[in-house]
C-alpha positions in Angstrom: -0.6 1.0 11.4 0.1 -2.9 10.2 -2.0 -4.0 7.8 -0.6 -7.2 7.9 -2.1 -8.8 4.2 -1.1 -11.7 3.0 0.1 -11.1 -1.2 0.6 -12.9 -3.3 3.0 -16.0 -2.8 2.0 -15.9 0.7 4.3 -12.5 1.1 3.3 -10.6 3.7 2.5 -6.8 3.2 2.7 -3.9 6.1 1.9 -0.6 6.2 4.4 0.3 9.1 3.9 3.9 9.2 2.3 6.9 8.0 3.4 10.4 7.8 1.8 13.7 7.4 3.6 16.5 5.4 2.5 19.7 3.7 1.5 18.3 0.5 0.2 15.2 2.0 0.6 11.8 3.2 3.8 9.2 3.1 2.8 5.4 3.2 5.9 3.5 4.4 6.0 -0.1 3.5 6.8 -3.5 4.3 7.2 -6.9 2.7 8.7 -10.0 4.4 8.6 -13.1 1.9 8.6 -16.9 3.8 9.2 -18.5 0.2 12.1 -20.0 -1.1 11.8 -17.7 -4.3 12.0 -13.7 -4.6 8.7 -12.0 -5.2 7.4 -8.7 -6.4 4.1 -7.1 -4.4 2.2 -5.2 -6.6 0.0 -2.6 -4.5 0.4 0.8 -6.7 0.6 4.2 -5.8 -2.6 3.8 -3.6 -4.9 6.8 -3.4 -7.2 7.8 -0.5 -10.5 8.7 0.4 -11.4 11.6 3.0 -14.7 11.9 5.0 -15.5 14.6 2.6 -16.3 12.0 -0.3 -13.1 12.8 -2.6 -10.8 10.1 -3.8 -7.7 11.7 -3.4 -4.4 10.7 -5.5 -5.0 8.9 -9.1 -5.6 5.3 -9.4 -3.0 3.4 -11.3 -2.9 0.0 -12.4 -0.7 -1.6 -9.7 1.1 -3.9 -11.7 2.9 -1.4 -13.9 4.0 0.6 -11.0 7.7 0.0 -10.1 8.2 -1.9 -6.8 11.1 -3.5 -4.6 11.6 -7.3 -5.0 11.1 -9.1 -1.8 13.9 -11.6 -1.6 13.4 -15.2 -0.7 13.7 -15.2 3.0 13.7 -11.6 3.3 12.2 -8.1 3.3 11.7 -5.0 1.0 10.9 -1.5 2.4 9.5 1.2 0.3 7.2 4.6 0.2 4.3 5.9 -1.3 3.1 9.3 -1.6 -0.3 10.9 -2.1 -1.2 14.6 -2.1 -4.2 15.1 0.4 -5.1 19.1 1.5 -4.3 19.4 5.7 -7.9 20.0 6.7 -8.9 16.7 5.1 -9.6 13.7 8.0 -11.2 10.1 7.9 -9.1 8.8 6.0 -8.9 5.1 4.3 -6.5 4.3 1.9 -7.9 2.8 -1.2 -5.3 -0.6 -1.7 -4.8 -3.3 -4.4 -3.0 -6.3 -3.3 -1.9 -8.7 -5.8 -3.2 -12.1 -4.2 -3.4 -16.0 -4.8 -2.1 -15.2 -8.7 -0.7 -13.1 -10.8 -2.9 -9.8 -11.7 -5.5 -11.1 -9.2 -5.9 -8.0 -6.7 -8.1 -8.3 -3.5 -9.1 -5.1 -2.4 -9.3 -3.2 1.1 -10.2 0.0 2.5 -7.3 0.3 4.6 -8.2 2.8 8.3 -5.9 5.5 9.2 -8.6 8.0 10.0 -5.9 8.8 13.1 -3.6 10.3 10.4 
């Protein structure tokens, strides 16, 4: 499931796995920062669309939602959570990235209609 974006500061962000539970889906994910500086991702608390239309999860701005600093050098690992019923399929996940500059986000429709 690597999504392998390129954030902001030339950070790259992964989505290295995703799990299904009963209330819904877990994003796991990465950050590994070349830079000689630490750096903060910003990508929310992404929510979801299904094949039956619904936007599932709320949409938050992503740069007030708390995430890991990436070190200089180094990685950050973290989770996400959206609530998404079990019958629901096709999904995408619905992702902000903040890219080139601050409170810039690029925005993709990320696949993981196998989850």
């Amino acid at each position: 499931a690597n999504t392998g974006i390129t954030a902001i500061n030339n950070v790259a962000l992964s989505l290295t796995n995703v799990e299904r539970n009963d209330e819904g889906l877990v994003f796991h994910w990465q950050t590994e920062n070349p830079g000689e500086y630490p750096s903060y991702v910003h990508v929310g608390n992404p929510p979801v669309i299904g094949d039956d239309g619904i936007v599932y999860g709320f949409y938050e701005t992503p740069d007030i939602v708390s995430v890991p600093i990436t070190p200089a050098g180094g990685k950050a690992e973290w989770t996400t959570e959206v609530a998404v019923p079990q019958d629901v399929k096709g999904l995408y996940i619905l992702l902000s990235v903040e890219s080139k500059k601050q409170r810039l986000f690029v925005n993709y429709a990320v696949d993981i209609t196998d989850k």
